[in-house]
N, C-alpha and C positions, 0 to 999 in steps of 0.2 A: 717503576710504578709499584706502588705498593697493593699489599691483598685488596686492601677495602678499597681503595679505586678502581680496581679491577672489578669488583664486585658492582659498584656502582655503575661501571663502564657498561656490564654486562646487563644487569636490571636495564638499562634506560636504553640499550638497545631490544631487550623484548618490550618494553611499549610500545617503541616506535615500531618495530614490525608486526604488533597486535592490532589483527581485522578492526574497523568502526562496529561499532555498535548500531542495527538498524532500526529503527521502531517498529518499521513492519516486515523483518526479514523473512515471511511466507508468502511474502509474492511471485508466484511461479519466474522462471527468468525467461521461459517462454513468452510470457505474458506482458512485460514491460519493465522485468529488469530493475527493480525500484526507482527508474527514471518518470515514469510517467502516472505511478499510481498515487490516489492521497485517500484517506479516512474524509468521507464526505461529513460536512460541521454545517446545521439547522444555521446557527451564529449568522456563517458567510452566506446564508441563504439560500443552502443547497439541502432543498428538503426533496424529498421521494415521496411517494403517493402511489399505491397498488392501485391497479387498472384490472383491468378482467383481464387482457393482453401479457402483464408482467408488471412494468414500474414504469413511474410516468416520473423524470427528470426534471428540476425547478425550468428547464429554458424548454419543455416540450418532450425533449425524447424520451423516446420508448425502448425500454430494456425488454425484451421478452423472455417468458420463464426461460423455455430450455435451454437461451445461453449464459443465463446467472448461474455462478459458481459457489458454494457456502461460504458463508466469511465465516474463516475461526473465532473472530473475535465480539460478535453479535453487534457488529457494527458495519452500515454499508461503505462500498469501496468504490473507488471509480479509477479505470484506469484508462488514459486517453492520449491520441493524439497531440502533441501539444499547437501543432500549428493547425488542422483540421480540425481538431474534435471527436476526429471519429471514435467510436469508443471500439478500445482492445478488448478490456475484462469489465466486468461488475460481480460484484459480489455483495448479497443479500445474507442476511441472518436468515438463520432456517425461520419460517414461521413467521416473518418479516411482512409488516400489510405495510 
């Protein structure tokens, strides 16, 4: 085997053992693990709406303040059940109505 194959051997063994890349890798792993969370999108129809209570959910629920967590990224989050619903986390922008 010569150097530069060897080289090359080596390089394309650390890709393939270099971690994915996550879009939202601040999601506690307590929390849902990046299995269950997503960046809630107006688009797909998931808009929020501040209530006196907390946040009122496009299908009715209700997040209440003291278990919303800040989203770092001024964006709200949802992290759920996927066969219930129930919801694990949310996370609200500070200042978020």
């Amino acid at each position: 085997m010569t150097r530069r194959s060897a080289a090359s051997i080596l390089l394309l063994a650390c890709f393939a053992n270099a971690p994915e890349a996550v879009a939202h890798d601040w999601y506690p792993a307590w929390c849902c693990s990046e299995k269950d969370c997503r960046e809630l999108a107006e688009e797909r129809g998931e808009v929020v709406s501040e209530v006196p209570e907390g946040w009122r959910l496009w299908d009715g629920r209700i997040v209440r303040r003291k278990t919303a967590k800040p989203s770092p990224d001024a964006k709200f989050h949802l992290c759920e059940e996927a066969t219930t619903k129930a919801i694990i986390c949310f996370f609200a922008p500070p200042g978020a109505s």
